[in-house]
VMD Tcl script that builds the backbone (N, CA, C; Angstrom):
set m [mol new atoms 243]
animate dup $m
set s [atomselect $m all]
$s set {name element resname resid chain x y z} {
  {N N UNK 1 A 89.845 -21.904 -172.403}
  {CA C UNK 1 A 90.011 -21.101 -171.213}
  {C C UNK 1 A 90.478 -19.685 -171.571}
  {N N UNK 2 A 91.437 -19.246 -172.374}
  {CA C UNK 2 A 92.232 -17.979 -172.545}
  {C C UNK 2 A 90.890 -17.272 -173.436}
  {N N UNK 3 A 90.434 -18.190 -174.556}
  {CA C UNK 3 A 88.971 -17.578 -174.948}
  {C C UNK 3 A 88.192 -16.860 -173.738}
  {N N UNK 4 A 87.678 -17.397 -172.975}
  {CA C UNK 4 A 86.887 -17.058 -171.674}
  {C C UNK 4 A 87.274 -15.776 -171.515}
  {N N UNK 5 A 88.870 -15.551 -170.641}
  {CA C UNK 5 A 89.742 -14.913 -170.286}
  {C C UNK 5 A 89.530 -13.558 -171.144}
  {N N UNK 6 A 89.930 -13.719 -172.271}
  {CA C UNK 6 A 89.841 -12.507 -173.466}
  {C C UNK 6 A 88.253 -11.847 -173.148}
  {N N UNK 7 A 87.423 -12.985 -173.304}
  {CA C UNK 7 A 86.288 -12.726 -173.719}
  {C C UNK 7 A 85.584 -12.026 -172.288}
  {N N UNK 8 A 86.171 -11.742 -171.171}
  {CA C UNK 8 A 85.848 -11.344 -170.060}
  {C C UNK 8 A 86.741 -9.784 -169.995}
  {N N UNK 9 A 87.862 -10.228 -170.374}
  {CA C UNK 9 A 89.099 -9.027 -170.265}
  {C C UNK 9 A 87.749 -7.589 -171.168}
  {N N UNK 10 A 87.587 -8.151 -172.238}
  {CA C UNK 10 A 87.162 -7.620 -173.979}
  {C C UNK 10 A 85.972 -6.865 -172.847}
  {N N UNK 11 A 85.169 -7.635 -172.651}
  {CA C UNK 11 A 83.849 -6.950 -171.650}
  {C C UNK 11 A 83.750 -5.406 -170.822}
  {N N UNK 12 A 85.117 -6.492 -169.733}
  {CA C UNK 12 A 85.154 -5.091 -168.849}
  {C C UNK 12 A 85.696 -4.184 -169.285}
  {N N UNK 13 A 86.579 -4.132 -170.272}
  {CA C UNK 13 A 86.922 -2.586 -170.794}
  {C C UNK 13 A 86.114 -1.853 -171.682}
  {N N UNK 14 A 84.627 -2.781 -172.470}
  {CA C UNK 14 A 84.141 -2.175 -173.100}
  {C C UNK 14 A 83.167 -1.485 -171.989}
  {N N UNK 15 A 82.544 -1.670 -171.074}
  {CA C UNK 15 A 82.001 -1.188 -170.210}
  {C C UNK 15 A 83.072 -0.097 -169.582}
  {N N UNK 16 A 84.147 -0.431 -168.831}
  {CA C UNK 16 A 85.129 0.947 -168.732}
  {C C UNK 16 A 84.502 2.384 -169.558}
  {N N UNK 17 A 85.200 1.646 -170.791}
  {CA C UNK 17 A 85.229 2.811 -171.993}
  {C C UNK 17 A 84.175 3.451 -172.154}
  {N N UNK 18 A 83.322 2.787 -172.225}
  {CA C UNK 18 A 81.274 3.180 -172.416}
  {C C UNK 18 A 80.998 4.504 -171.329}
  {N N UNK 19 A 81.406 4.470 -169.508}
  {CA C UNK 19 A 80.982 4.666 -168.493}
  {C C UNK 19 A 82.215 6.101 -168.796}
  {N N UNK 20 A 83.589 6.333 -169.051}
  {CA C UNK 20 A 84.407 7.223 -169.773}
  {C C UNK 20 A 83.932 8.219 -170.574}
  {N N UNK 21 A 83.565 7.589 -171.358}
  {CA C UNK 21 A 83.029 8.388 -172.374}
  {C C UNK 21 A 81.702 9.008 -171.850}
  {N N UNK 22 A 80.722 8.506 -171.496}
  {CA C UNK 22 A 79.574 9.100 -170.727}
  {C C UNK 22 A 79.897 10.385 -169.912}
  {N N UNK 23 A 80.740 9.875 -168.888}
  {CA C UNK 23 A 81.008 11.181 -168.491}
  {C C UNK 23 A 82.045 11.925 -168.985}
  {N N UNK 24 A 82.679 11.714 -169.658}
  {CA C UNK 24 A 83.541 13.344 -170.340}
  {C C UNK 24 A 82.771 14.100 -171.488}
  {N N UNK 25 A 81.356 12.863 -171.586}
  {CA C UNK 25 A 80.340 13.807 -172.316}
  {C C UNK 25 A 79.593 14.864 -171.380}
  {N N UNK 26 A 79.613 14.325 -170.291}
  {CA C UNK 26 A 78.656 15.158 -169.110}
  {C C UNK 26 A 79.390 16.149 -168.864}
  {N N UNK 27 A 80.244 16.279 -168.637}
  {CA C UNK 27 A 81.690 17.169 -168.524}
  {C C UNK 27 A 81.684 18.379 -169.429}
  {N N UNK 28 A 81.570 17.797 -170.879}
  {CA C UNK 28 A 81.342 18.484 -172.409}
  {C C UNK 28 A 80.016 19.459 -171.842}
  {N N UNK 29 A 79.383 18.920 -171.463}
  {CA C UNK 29 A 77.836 19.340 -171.627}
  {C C UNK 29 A 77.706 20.591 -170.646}
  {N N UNK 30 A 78.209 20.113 -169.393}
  {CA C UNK 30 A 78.099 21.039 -168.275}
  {C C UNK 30 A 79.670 22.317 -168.320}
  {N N UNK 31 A 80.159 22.190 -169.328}
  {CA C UNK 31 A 81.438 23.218 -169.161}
  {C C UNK 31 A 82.424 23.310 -168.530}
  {N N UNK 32 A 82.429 22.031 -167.793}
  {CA C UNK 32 A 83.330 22.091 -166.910}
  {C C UNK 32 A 85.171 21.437 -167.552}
  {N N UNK 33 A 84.819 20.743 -168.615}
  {CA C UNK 33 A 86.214 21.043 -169.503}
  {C C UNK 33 A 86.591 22.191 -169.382}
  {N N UNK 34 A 85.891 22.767 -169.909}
  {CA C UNK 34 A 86.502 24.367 -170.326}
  {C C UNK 34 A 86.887 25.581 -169.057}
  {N N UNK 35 A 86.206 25.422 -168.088}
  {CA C UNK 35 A 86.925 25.819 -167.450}
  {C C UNK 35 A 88.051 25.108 -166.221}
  {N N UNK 36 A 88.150 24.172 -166.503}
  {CA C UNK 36 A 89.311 23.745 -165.888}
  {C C UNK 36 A 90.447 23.697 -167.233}
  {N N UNK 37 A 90.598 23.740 -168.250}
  {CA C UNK 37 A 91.160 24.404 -169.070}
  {C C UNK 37 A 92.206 26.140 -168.923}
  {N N UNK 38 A 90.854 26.547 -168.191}
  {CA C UNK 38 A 91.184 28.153 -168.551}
  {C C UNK 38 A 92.195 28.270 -167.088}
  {N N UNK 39 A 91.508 27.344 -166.167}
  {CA C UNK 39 A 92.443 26.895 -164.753}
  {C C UNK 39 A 93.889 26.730 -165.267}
  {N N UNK 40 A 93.699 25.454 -166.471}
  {CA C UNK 40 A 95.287 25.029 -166.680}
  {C C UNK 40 A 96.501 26.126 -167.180}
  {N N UNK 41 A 96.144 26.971 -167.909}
  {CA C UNK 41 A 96.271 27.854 -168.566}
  {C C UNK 41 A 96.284 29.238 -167.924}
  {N N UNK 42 A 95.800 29.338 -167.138}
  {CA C UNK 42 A 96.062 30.894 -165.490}
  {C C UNK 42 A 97.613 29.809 -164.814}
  {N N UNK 43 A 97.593 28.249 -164.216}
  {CA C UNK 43 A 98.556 28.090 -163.330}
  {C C UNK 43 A 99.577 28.129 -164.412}
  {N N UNK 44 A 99.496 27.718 -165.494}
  {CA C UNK 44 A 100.906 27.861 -166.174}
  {C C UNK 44 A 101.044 29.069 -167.052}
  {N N UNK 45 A 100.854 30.099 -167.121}
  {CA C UNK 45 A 100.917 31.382 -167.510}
  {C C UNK 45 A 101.668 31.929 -166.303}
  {N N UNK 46 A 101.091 32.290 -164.833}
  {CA C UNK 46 A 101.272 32.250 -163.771}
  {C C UNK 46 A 102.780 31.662 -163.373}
  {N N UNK 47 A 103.185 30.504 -163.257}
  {CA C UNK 47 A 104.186 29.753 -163.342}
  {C C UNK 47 A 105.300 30.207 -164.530}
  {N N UNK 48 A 104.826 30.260 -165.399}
  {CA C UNK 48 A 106.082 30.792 -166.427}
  {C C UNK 48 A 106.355 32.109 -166.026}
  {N N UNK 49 A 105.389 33.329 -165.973}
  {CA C UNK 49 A 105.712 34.667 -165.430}
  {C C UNK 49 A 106.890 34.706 -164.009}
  {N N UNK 50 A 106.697 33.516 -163.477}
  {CA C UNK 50 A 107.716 33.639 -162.302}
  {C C UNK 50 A 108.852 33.084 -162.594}
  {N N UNK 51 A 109.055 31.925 -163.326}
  {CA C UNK 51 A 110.513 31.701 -163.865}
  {C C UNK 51 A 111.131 32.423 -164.741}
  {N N UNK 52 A 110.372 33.429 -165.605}
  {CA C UNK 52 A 111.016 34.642 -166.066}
  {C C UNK 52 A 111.617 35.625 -164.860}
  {N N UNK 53 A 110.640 36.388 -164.086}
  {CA C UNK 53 A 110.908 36.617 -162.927}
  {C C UNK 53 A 112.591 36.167 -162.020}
  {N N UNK 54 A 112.317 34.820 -162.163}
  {CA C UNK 54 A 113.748 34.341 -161.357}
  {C C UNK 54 A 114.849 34.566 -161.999}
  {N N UNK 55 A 114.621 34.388 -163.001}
  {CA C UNK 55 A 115.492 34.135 -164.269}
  {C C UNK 55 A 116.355 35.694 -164.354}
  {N N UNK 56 A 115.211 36.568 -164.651}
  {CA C UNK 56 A 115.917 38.150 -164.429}
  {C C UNK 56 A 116.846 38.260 -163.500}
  {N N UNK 57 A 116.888 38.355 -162.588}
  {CA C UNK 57 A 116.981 38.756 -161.127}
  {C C UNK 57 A 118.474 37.643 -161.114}
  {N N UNK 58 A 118.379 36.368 -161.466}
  {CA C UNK 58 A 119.298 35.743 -161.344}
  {C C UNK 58 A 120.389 36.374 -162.677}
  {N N UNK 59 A 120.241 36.801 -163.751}
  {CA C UNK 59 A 120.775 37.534 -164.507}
  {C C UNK 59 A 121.731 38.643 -163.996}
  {N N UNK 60 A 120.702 39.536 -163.728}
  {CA C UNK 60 A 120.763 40.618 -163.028}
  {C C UNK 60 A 122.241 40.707 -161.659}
  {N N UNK 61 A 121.816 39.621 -161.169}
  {CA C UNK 61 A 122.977 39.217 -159.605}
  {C C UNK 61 A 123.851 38.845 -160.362}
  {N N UNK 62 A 124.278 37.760 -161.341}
  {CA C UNK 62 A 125.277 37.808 -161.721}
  {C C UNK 62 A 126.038 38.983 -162.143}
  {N N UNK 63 A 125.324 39.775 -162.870}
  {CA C UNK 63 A 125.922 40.680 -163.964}
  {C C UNK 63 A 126.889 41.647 -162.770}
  {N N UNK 64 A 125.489 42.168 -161.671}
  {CA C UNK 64 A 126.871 42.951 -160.623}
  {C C UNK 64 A 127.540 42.305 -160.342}
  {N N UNK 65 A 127.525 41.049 -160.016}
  {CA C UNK 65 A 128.782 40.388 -158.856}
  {C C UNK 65 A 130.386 40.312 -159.750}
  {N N UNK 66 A 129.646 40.352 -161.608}
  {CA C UNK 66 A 130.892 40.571 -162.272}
  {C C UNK 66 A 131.245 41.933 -162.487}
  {N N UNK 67 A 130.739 42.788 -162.561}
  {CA C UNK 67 A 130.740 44.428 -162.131}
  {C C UNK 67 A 131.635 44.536 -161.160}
  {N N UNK 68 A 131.782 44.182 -160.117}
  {CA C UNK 68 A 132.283 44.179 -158.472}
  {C C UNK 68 A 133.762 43.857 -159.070}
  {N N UNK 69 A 133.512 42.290 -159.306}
  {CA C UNK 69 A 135.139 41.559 -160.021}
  {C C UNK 69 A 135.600 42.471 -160.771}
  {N N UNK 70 A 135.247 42.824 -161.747}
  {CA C UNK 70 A 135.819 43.787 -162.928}
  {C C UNK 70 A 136.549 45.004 -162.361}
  {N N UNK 71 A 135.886 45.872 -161.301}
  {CA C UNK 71 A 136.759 47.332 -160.897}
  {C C UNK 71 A 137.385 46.525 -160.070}
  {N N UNK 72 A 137.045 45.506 -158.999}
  {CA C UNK 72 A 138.233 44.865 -158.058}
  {C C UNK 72 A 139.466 44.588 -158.604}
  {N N UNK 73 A 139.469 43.679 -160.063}
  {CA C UNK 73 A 140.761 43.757 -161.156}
  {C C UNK 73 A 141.433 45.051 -161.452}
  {N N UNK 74 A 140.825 45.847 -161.483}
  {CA C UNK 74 A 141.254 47.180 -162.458}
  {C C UNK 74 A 141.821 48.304 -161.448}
  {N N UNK 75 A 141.219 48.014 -160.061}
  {CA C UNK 75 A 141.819 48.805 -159.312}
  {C C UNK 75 A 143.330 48.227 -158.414}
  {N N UNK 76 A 143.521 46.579 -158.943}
  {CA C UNK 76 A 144.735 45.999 -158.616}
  {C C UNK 76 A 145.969 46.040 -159.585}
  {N N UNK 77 A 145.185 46.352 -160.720}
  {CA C UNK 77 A 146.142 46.582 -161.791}
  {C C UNK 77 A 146.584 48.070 -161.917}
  {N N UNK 78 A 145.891 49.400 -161.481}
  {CA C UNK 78 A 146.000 50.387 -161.540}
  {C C UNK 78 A 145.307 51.276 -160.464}
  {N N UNK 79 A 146.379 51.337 -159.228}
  {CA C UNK 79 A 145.457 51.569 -157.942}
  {C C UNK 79 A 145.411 53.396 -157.515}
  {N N UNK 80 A 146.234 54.073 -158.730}
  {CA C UNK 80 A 145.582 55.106 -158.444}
  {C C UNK 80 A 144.368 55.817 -159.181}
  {N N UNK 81 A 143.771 55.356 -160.245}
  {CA C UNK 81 A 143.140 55.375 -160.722}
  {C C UNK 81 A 141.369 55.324 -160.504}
}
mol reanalyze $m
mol bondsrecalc $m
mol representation Tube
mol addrep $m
């Protein structure tokens, strides 16, 4: 019985695999790898440019808000100044 079983399991994936491969050859053939590639590669180029983006800016806000703190200290420690 588990013979059978195997020997049925063994089948349908070689057919799977066969019908797979066929078309990511068709795929190959017609170019369409490649440009959904160049797709993958614009959204994450795209995507990284903006978490740099955030990243600045979130830099940036900190750095004044410690700017602000810093003369707020300095003018409590020395208020005619």
């Amino acid at each position: 019985m588990w013979l059978s079983v195997g020997a049925v399991a063994g089948s349908g994936v070689t057919v799977w695999a066969r019908r797979r491969v066929e078309q990511l050859a068709r795929r190959v053939q017609s170019g369409q790898i490649a440009g959904e590639v160049v797709t993958m590669v614009d959204h994450g180029a795209r995507s990284t440019a903006g978490h740099v983006r955030r990243s600045i800016e979130t830099g940036r806000s900190a750095a004044r808000r410690r700017q602000h703190e810093l003369h707020h200290e300095l003018e409590l420690r020395d208020p005619g100044r």
